[in-house]
N, CA and C of each residue as an Amber inpcrd file, in Angstrom:
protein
   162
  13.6650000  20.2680000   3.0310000  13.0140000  19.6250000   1.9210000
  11.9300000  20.5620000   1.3890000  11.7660000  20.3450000  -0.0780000
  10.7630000  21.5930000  -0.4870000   9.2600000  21.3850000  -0.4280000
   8.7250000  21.9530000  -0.8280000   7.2680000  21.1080000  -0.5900000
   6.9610000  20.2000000  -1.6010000   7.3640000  20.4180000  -2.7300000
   7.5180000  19.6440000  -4.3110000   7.5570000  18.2560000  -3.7780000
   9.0070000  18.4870000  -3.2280000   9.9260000  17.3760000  -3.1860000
   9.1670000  16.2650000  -1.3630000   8.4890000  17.1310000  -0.8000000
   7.6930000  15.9110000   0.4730000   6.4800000  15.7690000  -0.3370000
   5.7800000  16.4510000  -1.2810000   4.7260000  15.7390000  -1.7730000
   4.7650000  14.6150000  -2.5910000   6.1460000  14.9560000  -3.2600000
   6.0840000  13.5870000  -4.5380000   6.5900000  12.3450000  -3.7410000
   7.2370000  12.7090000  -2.5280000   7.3450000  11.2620000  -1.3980000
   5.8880000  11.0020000  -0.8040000   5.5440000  11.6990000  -0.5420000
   3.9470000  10.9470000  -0.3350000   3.0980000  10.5170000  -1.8020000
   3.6670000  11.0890000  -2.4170000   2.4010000  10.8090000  -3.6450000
   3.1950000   8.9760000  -3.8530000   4.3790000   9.1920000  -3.8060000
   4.9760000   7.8830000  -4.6850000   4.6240000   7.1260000  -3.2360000
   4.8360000   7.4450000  -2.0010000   4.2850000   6.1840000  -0.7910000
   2.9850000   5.4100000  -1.1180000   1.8570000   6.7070000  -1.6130000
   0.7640000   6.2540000  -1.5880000   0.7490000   5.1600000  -2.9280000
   1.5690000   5.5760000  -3.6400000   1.3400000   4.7340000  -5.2520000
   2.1190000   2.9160000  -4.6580000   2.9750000   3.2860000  -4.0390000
   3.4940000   2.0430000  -3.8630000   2.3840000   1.0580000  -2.6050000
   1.7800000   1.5610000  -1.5520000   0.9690000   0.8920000  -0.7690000
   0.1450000  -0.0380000  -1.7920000  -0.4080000   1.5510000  -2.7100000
  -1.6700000   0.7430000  -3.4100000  -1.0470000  -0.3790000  -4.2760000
  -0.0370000  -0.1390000  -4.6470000   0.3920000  -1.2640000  -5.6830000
   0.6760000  -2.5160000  -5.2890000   1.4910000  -2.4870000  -4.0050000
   1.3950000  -3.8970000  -2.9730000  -0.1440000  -4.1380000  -3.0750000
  -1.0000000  -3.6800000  -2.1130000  -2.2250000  -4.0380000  -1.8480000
  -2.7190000  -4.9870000  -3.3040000  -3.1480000  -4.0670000  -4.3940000
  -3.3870000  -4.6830000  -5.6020000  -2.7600000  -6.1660000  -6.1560000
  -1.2520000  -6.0970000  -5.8680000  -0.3250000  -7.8780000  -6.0550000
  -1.0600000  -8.6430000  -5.2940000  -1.1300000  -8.0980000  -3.7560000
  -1.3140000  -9.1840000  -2.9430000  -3.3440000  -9.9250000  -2.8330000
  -3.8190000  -8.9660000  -3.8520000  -5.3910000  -9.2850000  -4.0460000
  -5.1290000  -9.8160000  -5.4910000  -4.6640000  -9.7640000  -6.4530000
  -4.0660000 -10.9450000  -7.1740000  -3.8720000 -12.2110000  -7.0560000
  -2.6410000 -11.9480000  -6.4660000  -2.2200000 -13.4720000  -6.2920000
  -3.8030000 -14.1650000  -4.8270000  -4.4500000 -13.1440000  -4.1480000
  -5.1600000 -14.4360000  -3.3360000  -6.5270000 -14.5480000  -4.3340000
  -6.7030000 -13.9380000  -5.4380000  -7.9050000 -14.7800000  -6.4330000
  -6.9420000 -15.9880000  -6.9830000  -6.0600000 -15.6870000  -7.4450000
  -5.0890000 -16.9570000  -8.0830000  -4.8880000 -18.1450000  -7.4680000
  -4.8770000 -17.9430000  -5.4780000  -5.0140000 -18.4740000  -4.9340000
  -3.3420000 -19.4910000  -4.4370000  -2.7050000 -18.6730000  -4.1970000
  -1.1430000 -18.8100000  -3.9650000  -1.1410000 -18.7800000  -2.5020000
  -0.1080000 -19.2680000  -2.1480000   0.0120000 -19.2110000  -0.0860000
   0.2020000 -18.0140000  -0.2370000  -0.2590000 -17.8140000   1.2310000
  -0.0850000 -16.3060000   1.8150000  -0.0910000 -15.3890000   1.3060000
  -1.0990000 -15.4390000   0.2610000  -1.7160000 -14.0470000  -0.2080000
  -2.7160000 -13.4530000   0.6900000  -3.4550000 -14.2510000   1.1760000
  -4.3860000 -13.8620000   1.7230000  -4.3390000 -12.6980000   3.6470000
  -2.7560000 -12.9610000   4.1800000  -1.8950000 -12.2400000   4.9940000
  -1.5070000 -11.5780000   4.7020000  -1.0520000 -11.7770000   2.8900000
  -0.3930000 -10.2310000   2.6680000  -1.6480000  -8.9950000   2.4650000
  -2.5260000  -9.6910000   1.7250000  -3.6080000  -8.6040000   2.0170000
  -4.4250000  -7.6830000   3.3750000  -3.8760000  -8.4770000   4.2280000
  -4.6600000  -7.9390000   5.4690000  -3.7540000  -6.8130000   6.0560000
  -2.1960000  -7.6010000   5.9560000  -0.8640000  -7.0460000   6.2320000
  -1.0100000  -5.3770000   5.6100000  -1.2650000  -5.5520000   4.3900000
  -1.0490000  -4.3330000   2.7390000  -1.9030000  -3.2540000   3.4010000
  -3.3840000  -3.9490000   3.8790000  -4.7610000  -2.8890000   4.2560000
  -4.2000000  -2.1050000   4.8990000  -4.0470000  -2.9670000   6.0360000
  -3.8000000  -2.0420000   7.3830000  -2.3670000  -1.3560000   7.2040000
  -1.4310000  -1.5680000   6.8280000  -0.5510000  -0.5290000   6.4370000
  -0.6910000   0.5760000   5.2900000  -1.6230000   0.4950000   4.7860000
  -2.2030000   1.6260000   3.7270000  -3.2960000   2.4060000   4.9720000
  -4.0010000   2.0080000   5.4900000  -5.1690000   2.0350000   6.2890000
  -4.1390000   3.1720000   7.5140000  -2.9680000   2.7040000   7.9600000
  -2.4050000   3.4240000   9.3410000  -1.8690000   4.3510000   8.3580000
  -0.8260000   4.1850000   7.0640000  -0.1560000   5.8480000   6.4360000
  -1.5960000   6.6740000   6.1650000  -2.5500000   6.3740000   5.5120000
  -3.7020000   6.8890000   4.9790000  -4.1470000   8.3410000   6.7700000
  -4.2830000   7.7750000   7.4120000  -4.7720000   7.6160000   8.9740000
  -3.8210000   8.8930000   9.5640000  -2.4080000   8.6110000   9.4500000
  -1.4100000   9.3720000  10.0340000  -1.1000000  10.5650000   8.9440000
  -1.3360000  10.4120000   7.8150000  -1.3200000  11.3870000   6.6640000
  -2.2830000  12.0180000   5.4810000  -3.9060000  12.7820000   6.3430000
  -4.5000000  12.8480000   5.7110000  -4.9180000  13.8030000   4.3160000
């Protein structure tokens, strides 16, 4: 794999974490079930790739 091509997989990982994270802090101001799990869920899986890939 080239380097191009493992950065734009991390760049697009990181874009997609944040973009979960962001839905799931949405919907818990809106105040929908289990938003408020998905946010904790979203952190800490942004929080461990962030962690393992600095």
């Amino acid at each position: 794999m080239s380097k191009a091509t493992a950065a734009h997989k991390h760049r697009t990982k990181l874009h997609v974490l944040r973009d979960r994270l962001k839905r799931a802090t949405r919907d818990a101001k809106r105040g929908l079930a289990g938003a408020a799990e998905r946010v904790a869920a979203h952190s800490a899986k942004r929080a461990a790739y962030r962690a393992a890939n600095p």
